[in-house]
N, C-alpha and C positions, 0 to 999 in steps of 0.2 A: 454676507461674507463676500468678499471680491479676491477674489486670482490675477495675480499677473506674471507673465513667466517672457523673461529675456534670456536670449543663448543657454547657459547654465545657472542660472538665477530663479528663485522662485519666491514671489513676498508673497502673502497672506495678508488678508486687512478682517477683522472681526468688528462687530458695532456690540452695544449692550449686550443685546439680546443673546447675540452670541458667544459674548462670554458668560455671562449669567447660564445659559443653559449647558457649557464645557464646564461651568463649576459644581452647577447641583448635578447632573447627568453626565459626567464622565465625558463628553464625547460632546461634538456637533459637525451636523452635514449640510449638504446642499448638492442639490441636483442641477444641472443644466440639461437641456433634452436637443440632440445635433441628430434632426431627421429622424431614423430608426435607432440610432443609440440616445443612452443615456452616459453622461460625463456627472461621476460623484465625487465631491471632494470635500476634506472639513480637515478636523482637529478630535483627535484621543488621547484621552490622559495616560501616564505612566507612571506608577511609582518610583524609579529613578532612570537616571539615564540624559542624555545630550537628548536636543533637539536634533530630529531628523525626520525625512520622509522618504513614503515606499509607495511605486505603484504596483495595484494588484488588481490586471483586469483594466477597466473604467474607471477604478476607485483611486482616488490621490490621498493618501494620509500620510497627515503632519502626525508627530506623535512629541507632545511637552511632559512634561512631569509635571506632577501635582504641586510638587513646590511652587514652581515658577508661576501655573495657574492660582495658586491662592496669591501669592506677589500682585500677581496683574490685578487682582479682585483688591486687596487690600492696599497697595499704592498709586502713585502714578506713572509708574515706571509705564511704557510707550511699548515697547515690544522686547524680542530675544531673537539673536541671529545665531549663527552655527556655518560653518562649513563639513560639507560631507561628502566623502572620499567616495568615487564611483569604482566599482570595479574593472573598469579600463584607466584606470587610473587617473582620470580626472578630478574635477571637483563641483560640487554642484552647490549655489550659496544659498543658504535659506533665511527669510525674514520671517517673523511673525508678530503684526501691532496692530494698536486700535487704530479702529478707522473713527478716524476726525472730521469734525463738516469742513468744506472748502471754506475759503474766506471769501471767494468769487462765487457766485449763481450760480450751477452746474446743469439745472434743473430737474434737479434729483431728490427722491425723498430723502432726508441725511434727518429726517425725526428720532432714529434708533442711534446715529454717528456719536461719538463722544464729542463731548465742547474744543473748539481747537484753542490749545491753549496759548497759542498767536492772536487771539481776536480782543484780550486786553493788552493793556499795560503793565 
């Protein structure tokens, strides 16, 4: 799973593994470790509802609904975005897609990546 977060923006990237395990298990995590803390963040399913996220603590969760997770497992639909209203009134945007192998060397394991489907014709 990879994080990346600009100003008010926040995309999510999942590979197989980690959809497969948000579809049979409800949920999936990831830890980063920064010195004496730990930084948690993933994906929990919901029966219904928008996409959104909440922090609580250390912990970052996205929350999808099971629809959209069975969509992603059974098509190829790429990800779901949302806009979410912060209580100072701002907005905060949120992506969430499979993560694809690069078309350039990265030098990274992308063995778990989805095929990019830029690399045919």
């Amino acid at each position: 799973m990879k994080l990346r977060l600009l100003d008010n923006s926040i995309r999510l990237r999942l590979n197989k593994e980690d959809i497969d395990q948000l579809y049979n298990n409800g949920e999936v995590w990831t830890t980063s470790q920064l010195g004496k803390t730990s930084f948690v963040y993933g994906v929990k399913s919901i029966e219904r509802g928008e996409i959104s996220a909440e922090m609580d603590g250390n912990r970052l969760q996205f929350l999808l609904n099971v629809d959209q997770i069975k969509e992603w497992v059974d098509t190829s639909t790429v990800g779901f975005s949302a806009v979410q209203k912060n209580e100072d009134g701002s907005s905060l945007k949120l992506l969430i897609e499979k993560d694809f192998k690069c078309l350039t060397d990265r030098n990274e394991d992308e063995s778990k990546n989805f095929e990019n489907p830029n690399s045919t014709c």
